[in-house]
GUVEXKOL-493803 format. One record per residue (C-alpha): residue number from 1; residue in one letter; x, y, z. Coordinates in Angstrom, 3 decimals. Layout:
REM residues N
<tigu><num>NUM</num><residu>a</residu><px>X</px><py>Y</py><pz>Z</pz></tigu>
...
***
This chain:
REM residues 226
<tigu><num>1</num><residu>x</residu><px>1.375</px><py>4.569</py><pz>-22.476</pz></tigu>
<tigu><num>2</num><residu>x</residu><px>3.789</px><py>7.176</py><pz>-20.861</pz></tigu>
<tigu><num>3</num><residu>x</residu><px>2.646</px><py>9.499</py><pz>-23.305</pz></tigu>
<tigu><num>4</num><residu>x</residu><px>-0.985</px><py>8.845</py><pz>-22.349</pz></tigu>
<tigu><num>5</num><residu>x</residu><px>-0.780</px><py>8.974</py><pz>-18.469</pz></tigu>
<tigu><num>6</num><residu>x</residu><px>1.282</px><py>12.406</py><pz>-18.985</pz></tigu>
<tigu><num>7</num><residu>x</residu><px>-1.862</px><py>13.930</py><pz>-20.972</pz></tigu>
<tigu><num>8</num><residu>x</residu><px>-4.401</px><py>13.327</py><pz>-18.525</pz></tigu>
<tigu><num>9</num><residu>x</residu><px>-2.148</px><py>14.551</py><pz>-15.500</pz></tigu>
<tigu><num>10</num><residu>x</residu><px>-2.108</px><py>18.024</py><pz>-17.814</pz></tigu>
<tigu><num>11</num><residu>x</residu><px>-5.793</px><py>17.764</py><pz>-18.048</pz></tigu>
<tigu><num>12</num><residu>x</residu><px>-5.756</px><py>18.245</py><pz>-14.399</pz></tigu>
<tigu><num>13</num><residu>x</residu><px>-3.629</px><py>21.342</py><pz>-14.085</pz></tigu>
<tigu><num>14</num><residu>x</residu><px>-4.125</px><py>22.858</py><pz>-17.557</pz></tigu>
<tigu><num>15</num><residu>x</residu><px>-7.750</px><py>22.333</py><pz>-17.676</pz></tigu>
<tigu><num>16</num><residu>x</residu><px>-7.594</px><py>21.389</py><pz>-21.228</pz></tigu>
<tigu><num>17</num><residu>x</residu><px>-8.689</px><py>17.405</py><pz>-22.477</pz></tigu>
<tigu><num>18</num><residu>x</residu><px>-6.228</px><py>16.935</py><pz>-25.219</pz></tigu>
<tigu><num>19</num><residu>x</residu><px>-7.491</px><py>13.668</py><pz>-25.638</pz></tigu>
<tigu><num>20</num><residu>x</residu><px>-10.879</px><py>15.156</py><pz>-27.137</pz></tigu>
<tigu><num>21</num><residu>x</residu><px>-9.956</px><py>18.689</py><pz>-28.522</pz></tigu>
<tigu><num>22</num><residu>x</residu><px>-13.546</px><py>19.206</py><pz>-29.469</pz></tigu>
<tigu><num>23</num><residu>x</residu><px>-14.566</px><py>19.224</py><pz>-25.754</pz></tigu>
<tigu><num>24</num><residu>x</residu><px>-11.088</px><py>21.493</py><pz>-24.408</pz></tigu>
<tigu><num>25</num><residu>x</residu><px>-11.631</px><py>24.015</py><pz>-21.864</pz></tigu>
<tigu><num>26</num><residu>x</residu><px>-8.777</px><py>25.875</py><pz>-22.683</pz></tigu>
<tigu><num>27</num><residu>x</residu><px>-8.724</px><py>27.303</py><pz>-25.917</pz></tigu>
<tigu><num>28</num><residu>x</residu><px>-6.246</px><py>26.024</py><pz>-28.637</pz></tigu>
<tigu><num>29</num><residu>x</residu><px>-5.062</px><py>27.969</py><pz>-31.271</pz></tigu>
<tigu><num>30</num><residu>x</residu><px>-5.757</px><py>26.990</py><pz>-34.646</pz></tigu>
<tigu><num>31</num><residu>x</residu><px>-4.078</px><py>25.049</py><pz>-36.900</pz></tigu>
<tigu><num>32</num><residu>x</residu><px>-2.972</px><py>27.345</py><pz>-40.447</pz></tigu>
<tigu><num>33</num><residu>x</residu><px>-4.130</px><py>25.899</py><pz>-43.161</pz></tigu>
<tigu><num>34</num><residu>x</residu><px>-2.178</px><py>25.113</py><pz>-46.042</pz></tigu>
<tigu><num>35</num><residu>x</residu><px>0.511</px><py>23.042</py><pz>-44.242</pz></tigu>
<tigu><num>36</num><residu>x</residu><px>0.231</px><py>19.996</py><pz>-42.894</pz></tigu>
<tigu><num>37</num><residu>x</residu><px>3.169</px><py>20.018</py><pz>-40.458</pz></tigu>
<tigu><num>38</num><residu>x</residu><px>2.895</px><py>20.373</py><pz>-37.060</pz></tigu>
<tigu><num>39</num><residu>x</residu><px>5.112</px><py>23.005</py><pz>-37.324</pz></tigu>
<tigu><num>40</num><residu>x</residu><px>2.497</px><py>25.338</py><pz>-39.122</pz></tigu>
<tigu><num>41</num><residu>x</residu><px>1.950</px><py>26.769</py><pz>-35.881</pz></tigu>
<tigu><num>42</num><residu>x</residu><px>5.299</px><py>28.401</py><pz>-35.514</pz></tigu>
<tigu><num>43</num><residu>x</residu><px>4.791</px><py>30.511</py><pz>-39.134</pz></tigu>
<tigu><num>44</num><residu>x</residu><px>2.318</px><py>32.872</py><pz>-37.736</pz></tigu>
<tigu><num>45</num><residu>x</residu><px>3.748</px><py>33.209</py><pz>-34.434</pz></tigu>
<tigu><num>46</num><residu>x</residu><px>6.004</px><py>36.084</py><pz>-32.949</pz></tigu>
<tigu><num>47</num><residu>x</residu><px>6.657</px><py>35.305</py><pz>-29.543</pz></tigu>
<tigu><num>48</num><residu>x</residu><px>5.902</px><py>31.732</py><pz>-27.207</pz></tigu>
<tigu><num>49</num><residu>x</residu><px>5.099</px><py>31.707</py><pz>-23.389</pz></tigu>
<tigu><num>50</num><residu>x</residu><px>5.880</px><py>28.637</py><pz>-21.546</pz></tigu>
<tigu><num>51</num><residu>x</residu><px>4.053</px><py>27.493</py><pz>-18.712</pz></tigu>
<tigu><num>52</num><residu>x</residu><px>5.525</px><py>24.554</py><pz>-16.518</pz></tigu>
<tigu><num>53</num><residu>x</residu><px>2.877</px><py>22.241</py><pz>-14.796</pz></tigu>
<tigu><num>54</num><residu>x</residu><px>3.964</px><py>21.308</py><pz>-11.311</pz></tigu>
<tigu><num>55</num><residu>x</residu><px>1.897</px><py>18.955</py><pz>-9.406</pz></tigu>
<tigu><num>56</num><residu>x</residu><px>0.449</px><py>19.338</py><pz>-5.480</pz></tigu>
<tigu><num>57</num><residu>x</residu><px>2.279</px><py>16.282</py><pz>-4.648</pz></tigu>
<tigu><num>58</num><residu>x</residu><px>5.833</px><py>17.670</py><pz>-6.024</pz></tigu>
<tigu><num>59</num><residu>x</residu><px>5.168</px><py>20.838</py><pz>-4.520</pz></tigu>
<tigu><num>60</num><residu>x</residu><px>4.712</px><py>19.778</py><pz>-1.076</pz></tigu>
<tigu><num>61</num><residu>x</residu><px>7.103</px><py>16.599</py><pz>-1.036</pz></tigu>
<tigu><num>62</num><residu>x</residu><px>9.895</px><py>18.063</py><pz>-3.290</pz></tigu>
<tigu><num>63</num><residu>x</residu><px>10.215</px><py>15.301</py><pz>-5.299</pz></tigu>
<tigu><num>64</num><residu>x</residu><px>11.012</px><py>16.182</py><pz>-8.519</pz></tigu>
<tigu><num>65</num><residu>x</residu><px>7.983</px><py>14.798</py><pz>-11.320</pz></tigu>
<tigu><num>66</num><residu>x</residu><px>8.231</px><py>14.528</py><pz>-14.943</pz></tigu>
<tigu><num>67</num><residu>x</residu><px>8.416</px><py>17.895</py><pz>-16.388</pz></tigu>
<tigu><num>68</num><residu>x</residu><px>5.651</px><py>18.935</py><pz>-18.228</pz></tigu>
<tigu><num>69</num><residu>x</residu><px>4.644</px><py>22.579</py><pz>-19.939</pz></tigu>
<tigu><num>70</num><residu>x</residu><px>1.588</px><py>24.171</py><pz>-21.768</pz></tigu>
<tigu><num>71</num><residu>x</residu><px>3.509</px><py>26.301</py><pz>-24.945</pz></tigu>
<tigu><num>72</num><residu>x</residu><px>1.042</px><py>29.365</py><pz>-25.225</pz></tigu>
<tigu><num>73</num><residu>x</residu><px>0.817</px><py>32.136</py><pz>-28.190</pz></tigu>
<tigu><num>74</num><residu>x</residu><px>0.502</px><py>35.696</py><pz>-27.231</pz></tigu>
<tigu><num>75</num><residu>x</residu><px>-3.417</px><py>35.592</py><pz>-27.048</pz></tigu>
<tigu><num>76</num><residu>x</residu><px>-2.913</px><py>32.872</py><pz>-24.546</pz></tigu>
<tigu><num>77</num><residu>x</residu><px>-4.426</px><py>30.392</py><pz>-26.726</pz></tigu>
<tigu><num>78</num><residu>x</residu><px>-2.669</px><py>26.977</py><pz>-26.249</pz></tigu>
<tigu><num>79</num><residu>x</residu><px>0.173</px><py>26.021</py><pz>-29.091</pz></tigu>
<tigu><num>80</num><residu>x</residu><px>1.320</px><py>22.209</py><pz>-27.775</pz></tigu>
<tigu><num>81</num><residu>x</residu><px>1.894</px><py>20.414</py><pz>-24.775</pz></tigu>
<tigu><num>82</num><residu>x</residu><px>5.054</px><py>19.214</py><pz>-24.082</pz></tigu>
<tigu><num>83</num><residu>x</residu><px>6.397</px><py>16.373</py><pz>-21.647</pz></tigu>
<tigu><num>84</num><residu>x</residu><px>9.550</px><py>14.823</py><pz>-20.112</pz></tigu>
<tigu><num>85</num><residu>x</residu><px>10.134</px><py>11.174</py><pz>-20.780</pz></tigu>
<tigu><num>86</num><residu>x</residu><px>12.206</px><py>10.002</py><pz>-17.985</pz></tigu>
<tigu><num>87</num><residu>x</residu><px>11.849</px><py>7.384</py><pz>-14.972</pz></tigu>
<tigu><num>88</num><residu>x</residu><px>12.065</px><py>8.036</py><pz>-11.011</pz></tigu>
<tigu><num>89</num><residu>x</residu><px>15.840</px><py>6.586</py><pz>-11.087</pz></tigu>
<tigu><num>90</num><residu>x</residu><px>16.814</px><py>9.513</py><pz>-13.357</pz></tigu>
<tigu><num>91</num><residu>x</residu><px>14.950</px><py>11.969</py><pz>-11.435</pz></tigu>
<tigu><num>92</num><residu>x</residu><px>16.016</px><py>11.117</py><pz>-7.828</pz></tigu>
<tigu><num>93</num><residu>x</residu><px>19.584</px><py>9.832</py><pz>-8.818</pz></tigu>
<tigu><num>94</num><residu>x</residu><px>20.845</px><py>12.070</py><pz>-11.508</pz></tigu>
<tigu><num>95</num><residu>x</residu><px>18.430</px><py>15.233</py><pz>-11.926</pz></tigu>
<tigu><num>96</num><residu>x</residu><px>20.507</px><py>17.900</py><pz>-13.836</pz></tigu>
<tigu><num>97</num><residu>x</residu><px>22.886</px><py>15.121</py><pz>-16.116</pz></tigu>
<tigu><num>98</num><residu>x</residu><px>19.754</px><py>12.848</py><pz>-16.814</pz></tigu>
<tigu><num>99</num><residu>x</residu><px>19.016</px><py>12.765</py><pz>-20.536</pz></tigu>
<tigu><num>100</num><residu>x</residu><px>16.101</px><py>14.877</py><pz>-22.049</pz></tigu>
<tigu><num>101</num><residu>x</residu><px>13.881</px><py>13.574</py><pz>-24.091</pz></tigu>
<tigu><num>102</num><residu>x</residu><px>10.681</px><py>15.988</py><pz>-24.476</pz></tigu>
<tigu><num>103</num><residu>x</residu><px>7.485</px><py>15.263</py><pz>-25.889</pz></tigu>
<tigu><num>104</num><residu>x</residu><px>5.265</px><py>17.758</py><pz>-28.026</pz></tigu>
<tigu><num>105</num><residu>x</residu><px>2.010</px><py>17.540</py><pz>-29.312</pz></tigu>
<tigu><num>106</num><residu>x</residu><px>-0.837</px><py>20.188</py><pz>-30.535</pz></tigu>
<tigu><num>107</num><residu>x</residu><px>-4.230</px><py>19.893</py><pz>-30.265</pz></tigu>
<tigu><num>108</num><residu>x</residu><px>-4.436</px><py>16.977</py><pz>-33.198</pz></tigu>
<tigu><num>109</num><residu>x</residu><px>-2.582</px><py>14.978</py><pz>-30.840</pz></tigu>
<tigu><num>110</num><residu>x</residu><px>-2.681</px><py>12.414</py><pz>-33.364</pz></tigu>
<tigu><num>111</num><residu>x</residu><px>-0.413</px><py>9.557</py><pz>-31.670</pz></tigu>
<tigu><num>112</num><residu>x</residu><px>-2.896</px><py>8.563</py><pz>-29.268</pz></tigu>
<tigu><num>113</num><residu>x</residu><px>-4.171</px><py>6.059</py><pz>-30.981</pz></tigu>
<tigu><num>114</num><residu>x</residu><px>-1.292</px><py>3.954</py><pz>-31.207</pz></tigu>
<tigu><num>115</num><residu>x</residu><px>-2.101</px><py>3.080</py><pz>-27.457</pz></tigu>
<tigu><num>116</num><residu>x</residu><px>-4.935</px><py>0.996</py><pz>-29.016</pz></tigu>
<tigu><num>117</num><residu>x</residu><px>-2.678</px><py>-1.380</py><pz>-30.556</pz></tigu>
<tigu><num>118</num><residu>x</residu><px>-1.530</px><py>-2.988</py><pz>-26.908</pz></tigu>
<tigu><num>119</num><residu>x</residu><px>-4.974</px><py>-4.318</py><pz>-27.084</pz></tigu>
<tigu><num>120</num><residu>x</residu><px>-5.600</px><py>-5.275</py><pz>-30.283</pz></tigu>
<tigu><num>121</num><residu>x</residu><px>-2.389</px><py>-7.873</py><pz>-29.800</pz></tigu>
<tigu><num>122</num><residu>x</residu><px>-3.447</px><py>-8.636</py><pz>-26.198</pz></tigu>
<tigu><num>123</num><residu>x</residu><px>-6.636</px><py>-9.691</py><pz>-27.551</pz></tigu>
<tigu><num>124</num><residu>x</residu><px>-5.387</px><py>-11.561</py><pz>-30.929</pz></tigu>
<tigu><num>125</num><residu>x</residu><px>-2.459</px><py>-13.525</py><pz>-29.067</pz></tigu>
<tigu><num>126</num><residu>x</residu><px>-4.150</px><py>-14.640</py><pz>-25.789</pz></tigu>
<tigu><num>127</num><residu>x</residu><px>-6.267</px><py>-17.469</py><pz>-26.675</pz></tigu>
<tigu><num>128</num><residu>x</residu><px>-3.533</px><py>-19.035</py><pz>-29.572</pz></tigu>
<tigu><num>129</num><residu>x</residu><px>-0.478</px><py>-18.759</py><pz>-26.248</pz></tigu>
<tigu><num>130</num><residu>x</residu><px>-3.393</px><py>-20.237</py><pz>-23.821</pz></tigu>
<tigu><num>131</num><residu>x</residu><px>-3.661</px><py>-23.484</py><pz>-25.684</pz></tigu>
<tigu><num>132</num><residu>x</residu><px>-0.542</px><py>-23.571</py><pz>-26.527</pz></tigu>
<tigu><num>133</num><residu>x</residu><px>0.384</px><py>-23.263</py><pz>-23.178</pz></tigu>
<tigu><num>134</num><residu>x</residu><px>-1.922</px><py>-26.339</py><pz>-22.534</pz></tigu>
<tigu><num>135</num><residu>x</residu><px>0.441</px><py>-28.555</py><pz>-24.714</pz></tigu>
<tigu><num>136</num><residu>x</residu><px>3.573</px><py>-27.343</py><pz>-23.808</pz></tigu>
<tigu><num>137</num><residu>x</residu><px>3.379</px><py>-26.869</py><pz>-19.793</pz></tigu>
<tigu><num>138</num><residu>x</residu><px>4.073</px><py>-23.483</py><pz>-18.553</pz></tigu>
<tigu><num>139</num><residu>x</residu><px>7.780</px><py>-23.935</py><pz>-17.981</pz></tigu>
<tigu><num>140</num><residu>x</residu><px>8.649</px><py>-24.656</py><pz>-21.932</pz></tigu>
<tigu><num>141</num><residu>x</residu><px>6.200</px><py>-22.312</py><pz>-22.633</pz></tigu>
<tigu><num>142</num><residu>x</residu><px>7.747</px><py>-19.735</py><pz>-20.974</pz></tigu>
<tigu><num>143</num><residu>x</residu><px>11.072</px><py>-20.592</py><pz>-21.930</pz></tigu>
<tigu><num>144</num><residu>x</residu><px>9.709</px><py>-20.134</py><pz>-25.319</pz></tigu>
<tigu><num>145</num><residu>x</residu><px>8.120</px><py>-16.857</py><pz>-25.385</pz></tigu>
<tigu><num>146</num><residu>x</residu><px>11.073</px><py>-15.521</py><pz>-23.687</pz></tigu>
<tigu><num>147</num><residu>x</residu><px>13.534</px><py>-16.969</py><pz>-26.639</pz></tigu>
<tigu><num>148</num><residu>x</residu><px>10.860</px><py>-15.586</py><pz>-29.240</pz></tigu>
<tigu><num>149</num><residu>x</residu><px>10.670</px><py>-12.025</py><pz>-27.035</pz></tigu>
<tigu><num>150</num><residu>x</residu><px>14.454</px><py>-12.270</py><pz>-27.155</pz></tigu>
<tigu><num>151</num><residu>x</residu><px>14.683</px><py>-12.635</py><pz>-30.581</pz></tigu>
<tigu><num>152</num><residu>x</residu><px>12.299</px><py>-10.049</py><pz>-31.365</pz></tigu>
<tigu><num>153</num><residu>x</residu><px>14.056</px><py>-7.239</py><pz>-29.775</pz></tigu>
<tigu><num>154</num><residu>x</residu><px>16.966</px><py>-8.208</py><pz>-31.259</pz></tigu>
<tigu><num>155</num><residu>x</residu><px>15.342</px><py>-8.030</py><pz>-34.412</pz></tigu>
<tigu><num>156</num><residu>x</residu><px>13.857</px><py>-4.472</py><pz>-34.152</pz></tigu>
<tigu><num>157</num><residu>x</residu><px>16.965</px><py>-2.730</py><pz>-33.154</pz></tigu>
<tigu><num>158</num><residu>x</residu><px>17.948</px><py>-3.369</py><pz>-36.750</pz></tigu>
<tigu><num>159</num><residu>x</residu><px>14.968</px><py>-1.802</py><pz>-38.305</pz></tigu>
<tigu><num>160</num><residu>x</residu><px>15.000</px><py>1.667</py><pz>-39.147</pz></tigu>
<tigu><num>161</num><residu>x</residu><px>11.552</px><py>3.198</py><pz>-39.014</pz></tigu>
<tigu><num>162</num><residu>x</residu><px>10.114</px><py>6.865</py><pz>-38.418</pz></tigu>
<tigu><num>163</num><residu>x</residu><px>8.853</px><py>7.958</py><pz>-34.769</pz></tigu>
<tigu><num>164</num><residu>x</residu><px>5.279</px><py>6.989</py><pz>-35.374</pz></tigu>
<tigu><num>165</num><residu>x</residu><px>6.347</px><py>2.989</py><pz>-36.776</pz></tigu>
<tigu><num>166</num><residu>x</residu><px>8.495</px><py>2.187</py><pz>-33.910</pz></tigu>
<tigu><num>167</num><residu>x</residu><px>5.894</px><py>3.535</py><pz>-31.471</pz></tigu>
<tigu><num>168</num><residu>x</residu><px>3.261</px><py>0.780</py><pz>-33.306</pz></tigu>
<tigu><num>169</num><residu>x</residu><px>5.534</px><py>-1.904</py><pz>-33.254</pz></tigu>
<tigu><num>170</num><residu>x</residu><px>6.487</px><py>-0.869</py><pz>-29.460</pz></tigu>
<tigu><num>171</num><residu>x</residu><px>2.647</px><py>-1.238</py><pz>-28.749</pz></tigu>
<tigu><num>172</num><residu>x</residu><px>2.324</px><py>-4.175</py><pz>-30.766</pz></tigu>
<tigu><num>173</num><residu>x</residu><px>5.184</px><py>-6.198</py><pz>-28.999</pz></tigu>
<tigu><num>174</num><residu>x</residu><px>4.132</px><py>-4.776</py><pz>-25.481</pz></tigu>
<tigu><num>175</num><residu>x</residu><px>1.033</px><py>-6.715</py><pz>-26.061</pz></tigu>
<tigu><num>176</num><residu>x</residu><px>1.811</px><py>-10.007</py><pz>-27.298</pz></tigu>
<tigu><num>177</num><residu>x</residu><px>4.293</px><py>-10.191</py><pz>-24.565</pz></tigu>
<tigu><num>178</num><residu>x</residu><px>1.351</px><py>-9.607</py><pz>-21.515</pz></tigu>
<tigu><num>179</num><residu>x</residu><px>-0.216</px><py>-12.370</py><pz>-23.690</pz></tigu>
<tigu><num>180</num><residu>x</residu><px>2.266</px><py>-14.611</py><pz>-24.022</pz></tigu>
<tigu><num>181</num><residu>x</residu><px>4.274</px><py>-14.048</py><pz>-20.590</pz></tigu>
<tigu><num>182</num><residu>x</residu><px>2.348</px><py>-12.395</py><pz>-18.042</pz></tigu>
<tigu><num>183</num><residu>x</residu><px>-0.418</px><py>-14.711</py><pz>-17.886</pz></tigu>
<tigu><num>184</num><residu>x</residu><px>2.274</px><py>-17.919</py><pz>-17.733</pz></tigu>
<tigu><num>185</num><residu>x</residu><px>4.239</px><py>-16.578</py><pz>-15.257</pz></tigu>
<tigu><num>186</num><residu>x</residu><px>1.101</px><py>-15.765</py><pz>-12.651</pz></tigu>
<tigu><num>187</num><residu>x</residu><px>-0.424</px><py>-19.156</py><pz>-13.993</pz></tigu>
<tigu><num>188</num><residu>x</residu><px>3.156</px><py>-20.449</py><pz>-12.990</pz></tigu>
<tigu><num>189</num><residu>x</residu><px>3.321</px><py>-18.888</py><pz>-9.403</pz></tigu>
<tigu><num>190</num><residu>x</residu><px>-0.209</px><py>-20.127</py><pz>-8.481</pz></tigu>
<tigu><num>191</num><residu>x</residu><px>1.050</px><py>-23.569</py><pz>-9.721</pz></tigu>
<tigu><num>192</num><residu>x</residu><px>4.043</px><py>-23.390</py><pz>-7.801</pz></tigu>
<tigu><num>193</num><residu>x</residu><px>1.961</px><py>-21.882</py><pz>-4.179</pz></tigu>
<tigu><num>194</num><residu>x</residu><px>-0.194</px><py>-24.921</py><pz>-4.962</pz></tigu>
<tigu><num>195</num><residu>x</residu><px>1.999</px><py>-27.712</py><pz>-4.896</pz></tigu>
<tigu><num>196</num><residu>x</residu><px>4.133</px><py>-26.376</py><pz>-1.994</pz></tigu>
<tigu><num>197</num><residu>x</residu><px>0.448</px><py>-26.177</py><pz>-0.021</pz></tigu>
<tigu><num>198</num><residu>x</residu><px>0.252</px><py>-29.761</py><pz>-0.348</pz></tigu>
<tigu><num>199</num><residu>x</residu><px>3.473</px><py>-30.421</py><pz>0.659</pz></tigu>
<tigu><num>200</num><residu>x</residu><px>3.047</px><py>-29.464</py><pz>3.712</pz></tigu>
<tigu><num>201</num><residu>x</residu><px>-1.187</px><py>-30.805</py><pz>4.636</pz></tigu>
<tigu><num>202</num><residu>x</residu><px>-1.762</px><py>-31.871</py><pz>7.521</pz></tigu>
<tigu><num>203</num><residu>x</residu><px>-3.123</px><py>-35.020</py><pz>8.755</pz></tigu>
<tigu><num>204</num><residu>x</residu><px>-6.565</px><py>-34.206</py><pz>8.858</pz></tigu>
<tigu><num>205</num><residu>x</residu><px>-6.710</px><py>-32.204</py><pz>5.669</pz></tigu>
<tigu><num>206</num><residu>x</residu><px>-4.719</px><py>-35.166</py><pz>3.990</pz></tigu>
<tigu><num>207</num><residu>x</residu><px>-7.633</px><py>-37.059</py><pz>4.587</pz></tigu>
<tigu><num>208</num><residu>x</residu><px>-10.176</px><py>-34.783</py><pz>3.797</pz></tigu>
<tigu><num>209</num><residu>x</residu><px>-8.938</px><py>-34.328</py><pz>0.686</pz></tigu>
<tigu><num>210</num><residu>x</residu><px>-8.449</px><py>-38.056</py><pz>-0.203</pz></tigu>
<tigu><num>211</num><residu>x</residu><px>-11.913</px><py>-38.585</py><pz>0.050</pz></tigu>
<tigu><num>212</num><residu>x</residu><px>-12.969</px><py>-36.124</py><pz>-2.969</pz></tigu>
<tigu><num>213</num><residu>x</residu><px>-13.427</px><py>-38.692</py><pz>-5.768</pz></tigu>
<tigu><num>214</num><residu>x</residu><px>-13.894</px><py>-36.059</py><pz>-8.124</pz></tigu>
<tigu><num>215</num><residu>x</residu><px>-12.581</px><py>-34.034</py><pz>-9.701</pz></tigu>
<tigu><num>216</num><residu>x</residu><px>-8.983</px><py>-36.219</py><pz>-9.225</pz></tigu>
<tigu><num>217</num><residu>x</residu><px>-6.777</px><py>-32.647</py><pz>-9.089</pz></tigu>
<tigu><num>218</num><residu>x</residu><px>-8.092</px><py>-32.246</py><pz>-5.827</pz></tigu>
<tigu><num>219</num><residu>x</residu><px>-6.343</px><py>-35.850</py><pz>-4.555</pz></tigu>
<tigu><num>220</num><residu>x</residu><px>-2.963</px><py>-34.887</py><pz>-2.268</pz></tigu>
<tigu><num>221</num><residu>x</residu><px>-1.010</px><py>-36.270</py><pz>-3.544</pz></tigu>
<tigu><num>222</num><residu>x</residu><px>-1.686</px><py>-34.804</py><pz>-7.181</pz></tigu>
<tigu><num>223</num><residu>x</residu><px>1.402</px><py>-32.319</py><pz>-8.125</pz></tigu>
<tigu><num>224</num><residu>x</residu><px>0.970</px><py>-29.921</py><pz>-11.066</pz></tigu>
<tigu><num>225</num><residu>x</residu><px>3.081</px><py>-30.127</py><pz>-13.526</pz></tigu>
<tigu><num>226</num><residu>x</residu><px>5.615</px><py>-27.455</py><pz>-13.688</pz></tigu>
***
């Protein structure tokens, strides 16, 4: 998702849409043929200009951004785009020992995709933990998914993968977890709001509320079950 927001805040500055290199502005060189690396750019090449892209807000405030750069050939057609990962703590707390992890794609920009995957589990997981959650109550259900979450993580850190697997599974995981957790835990607040609300009714809507005959949840002295 990083990877994603960071490509359309280049789109801004650039003026290229990486996401669709069929519609860029900016012209991209192109790809050698013969060699399917992404490093079949470099063969042809004799020099590289790098071009940092600095927002208007970091500019004026000062604060430093996530540092991103257009890599240009000597015709000033665009080689990759490259981008910092790193959060604000890093930034604002340690800014020249923070660790560098950078981020370069070409105009393929193949990984994009992946981004897709979040859905796809979103969608496949979030009726199944709904009714489950139905049986279980949203406590044990959440004490659950966090065990199985738990476990999970656990379990990846042991698998060695390239780049482009452990970005799936990230996506994959990242998904069945806002189906499995997110929805539990607002479902659990709401619950929680509710029940303290009629804790404290007063007289008059006491009795307003006794007198619904149906539906029965809306009785007083009904409490959700936690």
């Amino acid at each position: 998702m990083n990877q994603t927001m960071h490509i359309n805040q280049a789109n801004q500055f650039l003026g290229n849409n990486v996401m669709n290199p069929q519609q860029q502005q900016q012209r991209w060189m192109t790809k050698p043929t013969g060699d399917p690396s992404g490093l079949a750019y470099l063969k042809p090449l004799e020099s590289l200009f790098v071009n940092q892209v600095v927002s208007m807000s970091e500019f004026i405030t000062g604060i430093p951004a996530q540092a991103k750069y257009g890599v240009f050939n000597d015709q000033r057609e665009q080689v990759y785009f490259a981008f910092e990962e790193s959060d604000v703590c890093q930034r604002m707390c340690c800014p020249k020992t923070r660790r560098f992890d950078l981020h370069i794609v070409d105009s393929a920009n193949q990984s994009n995709w992946h981004i897709s995957l979040f859905f796809l589990a979103y969608l496949i997981f979030a009726i199944p933990s709904n009714i489950l959650m139905r049986y279980l109550g949203a406590t044990r259900h959440l004490s659950l998914s966090m065990l199985a979450w738990g476990s999970i993580t656990v379990g990846l850190a042991f698998i060695h993968h390239d780049e482009s697997t452990n970005r799936r599974n990230d996506f994959i995981c990242i998904g069945i977890v806002a189906a499995s957790l997110v929805l539990v835990i607002i479902l659990r607040i709401c619950l929680m709001l509710e029940n303290r609300w009629r804790d404290n009714l007063s007289q008059e809507k006491y009795a307003r509320l006794a007198a619904i005959k149906e539906p029965c949840d809306w009785h007083p002295q009904v409490r959700y079950v936690l």
